[in-house]
N, C-alpha and C positions, 0 to 999 in steps of 0.2 A: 180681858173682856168677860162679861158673866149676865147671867140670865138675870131677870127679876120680873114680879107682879107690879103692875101699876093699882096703888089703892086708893089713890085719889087725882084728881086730875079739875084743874080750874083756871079759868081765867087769867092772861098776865097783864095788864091795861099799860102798866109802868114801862113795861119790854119797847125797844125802839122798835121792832118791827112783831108782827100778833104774834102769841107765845102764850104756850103755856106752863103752867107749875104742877109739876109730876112727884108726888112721893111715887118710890119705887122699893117696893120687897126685895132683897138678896136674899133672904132666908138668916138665920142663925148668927151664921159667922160675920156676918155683914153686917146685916140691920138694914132700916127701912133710909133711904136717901133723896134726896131732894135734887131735882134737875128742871131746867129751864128748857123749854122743845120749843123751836120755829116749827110748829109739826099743825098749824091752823088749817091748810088749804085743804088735806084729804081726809083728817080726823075732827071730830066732835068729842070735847071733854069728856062728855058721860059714857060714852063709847067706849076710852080708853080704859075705865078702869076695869084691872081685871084679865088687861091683856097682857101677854110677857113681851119686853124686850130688851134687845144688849143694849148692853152700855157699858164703856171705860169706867172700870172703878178705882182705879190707882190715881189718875189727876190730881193736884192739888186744886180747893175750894175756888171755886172764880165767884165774884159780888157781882149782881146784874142788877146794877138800881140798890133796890131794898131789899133782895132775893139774894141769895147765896143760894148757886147749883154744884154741889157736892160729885156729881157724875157727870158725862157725856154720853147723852142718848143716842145710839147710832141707827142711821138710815142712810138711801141712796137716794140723788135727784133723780126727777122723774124728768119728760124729759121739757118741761119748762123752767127745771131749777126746783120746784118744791120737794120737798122730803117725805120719801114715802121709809116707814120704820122697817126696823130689820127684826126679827123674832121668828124661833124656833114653829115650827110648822105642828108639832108635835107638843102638847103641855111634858114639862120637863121640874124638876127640884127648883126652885128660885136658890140663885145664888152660883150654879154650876158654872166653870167655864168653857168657853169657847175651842175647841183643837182641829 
């Protein structure tokens, strides 16, 4: 698991349930990645960008539609099911991991 910047963040209309399309900074060794969030109920797009959070970066690619999410964003349900994100409290290097 490892940290990253989200630097963009838009709309997923295609997504069977609302979603969005997240590039995510790792920094250097990484590079910038692409993930698919069920993350509509607590967050607003433009809100996100800018903000760090984990995510599985070993997964292999999954297709979502027309979207290929290269990571898995992690969060915890809230307690009606929706996905509240997980991220360092503290700004931290993009790209570090998780221990």
């Amino acid at each position: 698991m490892r940290v990253g910047t989200v630097v963009s963040a838009e709309e997923f209309p295609q997504a069977r349930k609302p979603a969005y399309k997240l590039k995510i900074d790792f920094g250097p060794a990484i590079g910038v990645k692409s993930s698919s969030a069920q993350i509509t109920v607590h967050y607003v797009a433009a809100d996100l960008v800018g903000r760090q959070v984990a995510a599985v970066v070993n997964f292999a690619p999954r297709r979502i539609g027309p979207f290929v999410s290269e990571v898995l964003t992690l969060g915890f349900p809230d307690a009606d099911g929706a996905v509240v994100l997980v991220g360092p409290g503290h700004r931290v290097p993009d790209g570090g991991r998780l221990f």
